[in-house]
C-alpha positions as CSV (number, residue, x, y, z in Angstrom):
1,X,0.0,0.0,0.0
2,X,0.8,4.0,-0.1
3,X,0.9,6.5,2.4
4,X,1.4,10.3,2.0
5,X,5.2,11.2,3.4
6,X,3.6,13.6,5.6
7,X,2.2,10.7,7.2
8,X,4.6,8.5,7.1
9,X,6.8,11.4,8.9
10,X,4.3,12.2,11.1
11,X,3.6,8.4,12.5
12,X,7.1,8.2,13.4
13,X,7.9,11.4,14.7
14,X,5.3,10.6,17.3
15,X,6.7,7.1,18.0
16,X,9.8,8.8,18.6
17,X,8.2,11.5,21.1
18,X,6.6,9.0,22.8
19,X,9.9,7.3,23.2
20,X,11.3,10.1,25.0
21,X,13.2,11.7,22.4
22,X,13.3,15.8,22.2
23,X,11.0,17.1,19.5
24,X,13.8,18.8,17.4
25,X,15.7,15.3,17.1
26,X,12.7,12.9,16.6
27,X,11.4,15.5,13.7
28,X,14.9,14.6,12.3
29,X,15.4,11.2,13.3
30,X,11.9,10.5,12.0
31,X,12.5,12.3,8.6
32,X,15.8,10.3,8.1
33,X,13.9,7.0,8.3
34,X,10.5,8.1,6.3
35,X,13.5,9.9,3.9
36,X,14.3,6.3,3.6
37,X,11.0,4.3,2.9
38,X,10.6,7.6,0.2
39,X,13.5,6.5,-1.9
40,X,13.1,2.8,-1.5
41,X,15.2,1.5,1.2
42,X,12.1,0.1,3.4
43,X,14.8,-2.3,4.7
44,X,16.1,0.3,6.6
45,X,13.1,2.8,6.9
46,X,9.8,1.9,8.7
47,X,10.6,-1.8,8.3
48,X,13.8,-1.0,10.8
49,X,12.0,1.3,13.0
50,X,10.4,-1.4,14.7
51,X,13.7,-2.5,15.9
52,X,15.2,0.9,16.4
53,X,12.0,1.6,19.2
54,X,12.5,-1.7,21.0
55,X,16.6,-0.7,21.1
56,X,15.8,2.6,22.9
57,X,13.2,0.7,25.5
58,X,16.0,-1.8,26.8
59,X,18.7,0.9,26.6
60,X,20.8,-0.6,23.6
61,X,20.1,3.0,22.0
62,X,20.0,6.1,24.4
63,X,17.8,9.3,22.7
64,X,19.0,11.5,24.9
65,X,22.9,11.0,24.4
66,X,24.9,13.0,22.0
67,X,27.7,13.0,20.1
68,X,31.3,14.8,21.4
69,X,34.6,15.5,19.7
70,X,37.1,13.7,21.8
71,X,40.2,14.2,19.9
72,X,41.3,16.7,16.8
73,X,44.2,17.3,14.4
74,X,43.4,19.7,12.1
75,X,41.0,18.8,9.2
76,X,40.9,14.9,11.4
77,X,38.4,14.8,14.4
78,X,37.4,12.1,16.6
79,X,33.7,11.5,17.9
80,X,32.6,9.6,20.4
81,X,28.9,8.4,20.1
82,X,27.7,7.3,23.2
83,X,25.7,5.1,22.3
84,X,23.3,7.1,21.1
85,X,20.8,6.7,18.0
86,X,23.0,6.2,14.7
87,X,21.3,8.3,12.3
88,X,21.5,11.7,14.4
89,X,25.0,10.6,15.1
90,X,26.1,9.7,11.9
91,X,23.8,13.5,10.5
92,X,25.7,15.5,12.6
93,X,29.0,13.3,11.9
94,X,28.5,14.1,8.2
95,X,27.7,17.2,9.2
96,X,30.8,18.2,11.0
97,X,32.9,17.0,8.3
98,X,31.6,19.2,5.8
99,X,32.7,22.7,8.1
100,X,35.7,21.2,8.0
101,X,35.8,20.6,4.2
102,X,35.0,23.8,3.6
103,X,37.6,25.2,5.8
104,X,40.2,23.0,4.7
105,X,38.9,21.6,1.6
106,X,39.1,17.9,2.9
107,X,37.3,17.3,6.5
108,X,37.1,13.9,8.4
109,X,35.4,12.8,11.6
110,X,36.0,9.6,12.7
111,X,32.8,7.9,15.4
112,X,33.3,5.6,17.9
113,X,30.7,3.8,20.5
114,X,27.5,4.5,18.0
115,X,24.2,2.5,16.7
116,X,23.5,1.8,13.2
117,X,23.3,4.8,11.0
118,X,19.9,3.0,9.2
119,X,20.5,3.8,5.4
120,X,24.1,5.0,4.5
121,X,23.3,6.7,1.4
122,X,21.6,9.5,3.5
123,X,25.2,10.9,4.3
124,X,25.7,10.7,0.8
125,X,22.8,12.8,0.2
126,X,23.3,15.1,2.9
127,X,27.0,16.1,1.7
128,X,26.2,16.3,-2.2
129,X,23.0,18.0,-1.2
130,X,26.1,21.0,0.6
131,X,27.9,20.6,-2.6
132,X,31.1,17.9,-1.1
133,X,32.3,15.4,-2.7
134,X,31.1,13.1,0.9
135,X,33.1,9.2,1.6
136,X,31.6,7.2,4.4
137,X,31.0,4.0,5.8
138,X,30.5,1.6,9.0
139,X,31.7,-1.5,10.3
140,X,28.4,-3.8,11.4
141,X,28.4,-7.1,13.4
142,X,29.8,-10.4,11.7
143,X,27.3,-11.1,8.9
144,X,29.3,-12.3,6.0
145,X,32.1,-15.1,5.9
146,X,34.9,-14.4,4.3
147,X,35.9,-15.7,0.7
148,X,36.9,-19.4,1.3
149,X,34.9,-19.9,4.6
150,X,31.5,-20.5,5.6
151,X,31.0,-18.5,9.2
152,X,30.7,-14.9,8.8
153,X,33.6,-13.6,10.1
154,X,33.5,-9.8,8.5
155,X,30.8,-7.5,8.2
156,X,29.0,-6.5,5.3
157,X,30.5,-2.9,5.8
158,X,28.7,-0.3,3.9
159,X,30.4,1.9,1.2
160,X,29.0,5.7,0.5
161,X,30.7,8.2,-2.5
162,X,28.5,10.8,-3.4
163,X,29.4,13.4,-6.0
164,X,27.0,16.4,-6.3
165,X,25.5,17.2,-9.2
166,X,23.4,19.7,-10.4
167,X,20.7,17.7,-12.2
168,X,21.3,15.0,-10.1
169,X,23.3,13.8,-7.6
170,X,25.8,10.8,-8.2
171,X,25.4,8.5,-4.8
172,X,27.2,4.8,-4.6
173,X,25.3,3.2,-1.3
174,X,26.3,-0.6,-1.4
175,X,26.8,-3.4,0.9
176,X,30.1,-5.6,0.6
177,X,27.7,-8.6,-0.3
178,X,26.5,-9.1,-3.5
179,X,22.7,-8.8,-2.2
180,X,22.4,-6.6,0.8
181,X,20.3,-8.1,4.2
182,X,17.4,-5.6,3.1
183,X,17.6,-6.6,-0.6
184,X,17.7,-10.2,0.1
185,X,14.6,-9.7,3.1
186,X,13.0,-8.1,0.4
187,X,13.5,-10.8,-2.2
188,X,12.4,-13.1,0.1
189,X,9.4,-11.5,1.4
190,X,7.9,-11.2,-1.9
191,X,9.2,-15.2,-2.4
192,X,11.0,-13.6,-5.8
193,X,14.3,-15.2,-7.3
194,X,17.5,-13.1,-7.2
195,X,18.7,-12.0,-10.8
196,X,21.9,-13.2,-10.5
197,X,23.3,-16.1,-7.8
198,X,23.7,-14.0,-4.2
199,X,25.4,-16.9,-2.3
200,X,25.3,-20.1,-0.5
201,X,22.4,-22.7,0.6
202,X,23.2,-24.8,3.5
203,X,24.9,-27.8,1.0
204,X,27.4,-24.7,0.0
205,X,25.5,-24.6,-3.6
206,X,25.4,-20.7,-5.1
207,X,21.8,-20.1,-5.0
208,X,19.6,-17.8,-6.4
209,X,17.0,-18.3,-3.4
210,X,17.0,-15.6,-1.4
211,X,15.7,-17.5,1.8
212,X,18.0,-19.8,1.6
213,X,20.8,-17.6,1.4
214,X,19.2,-15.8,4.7
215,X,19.0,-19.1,6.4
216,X,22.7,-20.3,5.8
217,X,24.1,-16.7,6.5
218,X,26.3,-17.6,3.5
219,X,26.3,-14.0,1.5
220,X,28.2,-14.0,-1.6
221,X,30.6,-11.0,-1.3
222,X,31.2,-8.5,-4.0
223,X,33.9,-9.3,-6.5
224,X,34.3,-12.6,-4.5
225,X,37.7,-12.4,-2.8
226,X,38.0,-9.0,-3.5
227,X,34.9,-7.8,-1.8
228,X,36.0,-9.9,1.1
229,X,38.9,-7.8,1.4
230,X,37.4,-4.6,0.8
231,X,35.2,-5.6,4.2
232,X,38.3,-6.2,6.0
233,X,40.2,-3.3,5.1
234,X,37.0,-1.2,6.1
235,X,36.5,-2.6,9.2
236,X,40.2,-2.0,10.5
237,X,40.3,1.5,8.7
238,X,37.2,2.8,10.8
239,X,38.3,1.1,14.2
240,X,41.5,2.4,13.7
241,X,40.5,6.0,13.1
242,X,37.6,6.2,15.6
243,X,39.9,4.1,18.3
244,X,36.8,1.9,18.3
245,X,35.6,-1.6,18.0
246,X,35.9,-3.9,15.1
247,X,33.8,-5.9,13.9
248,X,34.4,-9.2,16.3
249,X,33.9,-7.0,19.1
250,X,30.7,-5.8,18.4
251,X,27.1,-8.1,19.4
252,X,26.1,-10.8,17.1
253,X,22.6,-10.0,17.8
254,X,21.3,-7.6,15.1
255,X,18.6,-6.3,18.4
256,X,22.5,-5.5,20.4
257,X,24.3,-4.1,17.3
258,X,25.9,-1.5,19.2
259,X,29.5,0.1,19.3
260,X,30.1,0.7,15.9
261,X,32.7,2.1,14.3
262,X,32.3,5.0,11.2
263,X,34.1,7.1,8.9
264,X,32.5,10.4,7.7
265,X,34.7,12.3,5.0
266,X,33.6,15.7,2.8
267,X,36.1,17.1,0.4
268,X,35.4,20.3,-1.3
269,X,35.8,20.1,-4.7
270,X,36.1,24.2,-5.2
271,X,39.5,24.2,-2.7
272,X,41.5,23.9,-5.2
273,X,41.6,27.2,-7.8
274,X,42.4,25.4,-10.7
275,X,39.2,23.2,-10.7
276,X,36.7,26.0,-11.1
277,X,33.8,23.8,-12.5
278,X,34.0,20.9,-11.2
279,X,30.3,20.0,-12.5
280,X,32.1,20.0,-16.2
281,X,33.9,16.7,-15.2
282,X,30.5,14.7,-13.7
283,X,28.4,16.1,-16.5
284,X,30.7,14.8,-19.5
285,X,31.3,11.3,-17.1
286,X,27.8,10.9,-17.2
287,X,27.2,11.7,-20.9
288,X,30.3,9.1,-22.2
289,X,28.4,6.7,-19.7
290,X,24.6,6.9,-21.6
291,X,26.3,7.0,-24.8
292,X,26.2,3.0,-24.1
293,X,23.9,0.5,-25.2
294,X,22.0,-1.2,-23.0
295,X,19.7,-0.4,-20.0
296,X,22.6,2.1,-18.3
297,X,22.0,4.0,-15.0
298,X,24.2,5.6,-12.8
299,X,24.5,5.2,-9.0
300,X,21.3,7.0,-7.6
301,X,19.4,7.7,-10.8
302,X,16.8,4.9,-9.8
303,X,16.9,6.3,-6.2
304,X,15.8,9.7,-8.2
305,X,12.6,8.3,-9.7
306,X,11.4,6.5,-7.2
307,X,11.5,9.7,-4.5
308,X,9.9,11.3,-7.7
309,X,7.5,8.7,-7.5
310,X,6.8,8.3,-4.1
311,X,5.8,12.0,-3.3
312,X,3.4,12.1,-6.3
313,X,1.8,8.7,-5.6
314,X,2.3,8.1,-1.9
315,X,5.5,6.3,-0.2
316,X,5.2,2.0,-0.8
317,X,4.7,0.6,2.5
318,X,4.4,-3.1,4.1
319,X,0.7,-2.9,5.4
320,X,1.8,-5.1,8.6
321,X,4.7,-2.9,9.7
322,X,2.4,0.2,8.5
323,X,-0.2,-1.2,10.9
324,X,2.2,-2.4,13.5
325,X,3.8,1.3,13.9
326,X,0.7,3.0,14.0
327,X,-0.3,0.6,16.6
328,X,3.0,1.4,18.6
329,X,3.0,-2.3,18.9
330,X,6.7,-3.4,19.0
C-alpha cells in the first residue's frame, strides 16, 4: 500500500516522542527514516524502525545522548557516540565534516561507541546536497564469511561516495555482499528469485533463493575475494581511526548491534583554484556513460525516480509494519 510522506513522517515522529526523544531530534530522526521508505530503502526505513523503538526501550540506543569531539588534528576529528541513535549521530558526523571541508577543503570525523546509521546513502545525500564530494561507511556485526569460509567472520561494511551534481546527484550506497540483508529480506518476502546467484544454501550450492541464502548466512561478497577484502580493510580503517571496535567486538545480535565504528569524510571540490567547475567533469562522465547500449543507469538515478515517484503517488509501505507502527506495537 501508499501512504502520504507527511504521514509516514508524522507516524514516526510521534513514535519517537513517545519514546522520550526531544522534538527537534525525533522530527529529524523521524525524517531520516520516512526519507528512507521515500526513496526505496524500506529495509532500513519503517521496516527498521520497529527495531530501532525496541533498542531505545531496553537501553541498547539512548535518545538523549549526544555525540562529542574527543580528539582533533586539524581537518581529522574524533567523535565519540555514546551510544546514542545512529542516524542523528552519523547526520551530525557528516555534518561536521563538511565545516571542516569547507575550511580545509578535505574534513574527516571519525565515530566511535554508536548504533547503526539505518540507510548509509543519506550521508551521501546530505553532503552532495552542501555541494562535497562526501566518503563514508561503517563497520556492522559479523554477517558475511569471508571468501573461502562459511562463518561470517566480517561485516558486510557499507560503502558511501556521493558526487553532487546539479541535475542529479551521483550517490554509490552498497553493501560488501553481492545482495544486501534488506535486498535479500526483500526478495524473500515477496518469495522472488534473485537476478543473478547471491550466495550459499546450507549444502554450500550458489543459489539464487534468497531465503535460503538468509537461512545459511552464506552471502556472496562483491567481487568474491576482492569484496571480502574490501570488508576487512573497512573494518580496521574505521576502528583504527575512531579508536573503536571492530567488527568481532561488536554483538552478534542484530537487536544488540551497538558500538560501531564509522568514517564520515567531505572534500570540497572548489578548494583547489584550478578546478573551477567541477560539474564539467561529472556532466561529460555521465554523458560518455549513456552514450552505451543497453539499460545504463548511474549510482542514484533509480533512487531519483522512485522519490519522484513516491511523493506524487504516496510512499510503498508493508501494510503489517504500516499497521504495526501506527499501533506502537513493537
Amino acid at each position: 500500500m501508499r501512504v502520504p510522506f507527511d504521514e509516514l513522517l508524522e507516524v514516526l515522529h510521534d513514535a519517537l516522542r513517545a519514546s522520550g526523544m526531544e522534538e527537534e531530534r525525533a522530527r529529524l530522526c523521524a525524517r531520516l527514516f520516512a526519507e528512507a521508505s521515500r526513496d526505496g530503502v524500506a529495509s532500513h526505513g519503517l521496516n527498521r524502525f520497529p527495531r530501532f523503538v525496541r533498542m531505545i526501550a531496553r537501553g541498547v540506543v539512548d535518545v538523549r545522548a549526544r555525540p562529542e569531539c574527543v580528539g582533533r588534528a586539524g581537518a581529522l576529528e574524533r567523535w565519540d557516540g555514546r551510544r546514542g541513535p545512529g542516524n542523528l549521530n552519523a547526520h551530525e558526523s557528516m555534518a561536521r565534516a563538511i565545516a571542516l571541508g569547507r575550511e580545509y577543503g578535505v574534513g574527516c570525523v571519525a565515530l566511535a561507541n554508536t548504533n547503526h546509521w539505518m540507510r548509509g546513502g543519506s550521508y551521501g545525500w546530505q553532503a552532495a546536497d552542501a555541494g562535497v564530494i562526501g566518503l563514508c561507511w561503517t563497520n556492522t556485526l559479523a554477517n558475511l564469511p569471508p571468501w573461502g569460509a562459511a562463518a561470517p567472520r566480517l561485516g558486510n561494511n557499507p560503502l558511501v561516495i556521493a558526487m553532487p551534481r546539479g541535475a542529479g546527484h551521483v550517490v554509490l550506497d552498497m553493501a560488501m555482499s553481492q545482495y544486501s540483508v534488506g535486498a535479500l529480506t526483500a526478495h524473500a518476502d515477496r518469495g522472488q528469485p534473485l537476478p543473478v546467484a547471491g550466495g550459499y544454501d546450507e549444502e554450500g550450492a550458489l543459489t539464487h533463493d534468497a531465503r535460503a541464502i538468509l537461512e545459511s548466512r552464506r552471502l556472496l561478497p562483491i567481487g568474491f575475494w576482492k569484496g571480502s577484502g574490501l570488508a576487512l580493510m573497512l573494518d580496521l580503517l574505521a576502528a583504527m581511526l575512531a579508536d573503536g571496535r571492530a567488527t568481532h567486538e561488536i554483538a552478534p545480535d542484530p537487536e544488540e548491534e551497538t558500538g560501531l565504528s564509522q568514517v564520515f569524510i567531505a572534500i570540497d571540490p572548489l578548494a583547489l583554484s584550478s578546478n573551477d567547475n567541477p560539474g564539467r567533469v561529472v556532466e561529460a562522465v555521465i554523458a560518455h556513460l549513456r552514450a552505451a547500449e543497453g539499460d545504463v543507469r548511474y549510482p542514484g538515478e533509480r533512487t531519483l525516480a522512485t522519490r519522484a515517484e513516491s511523493l506524487r503517488l504516496g510512499v510503498l509501505v508493508n501494510e503489517s509494519v504500516w499497521s504495526q507502527v501506527k499501533a506502537g506495537e513493537w
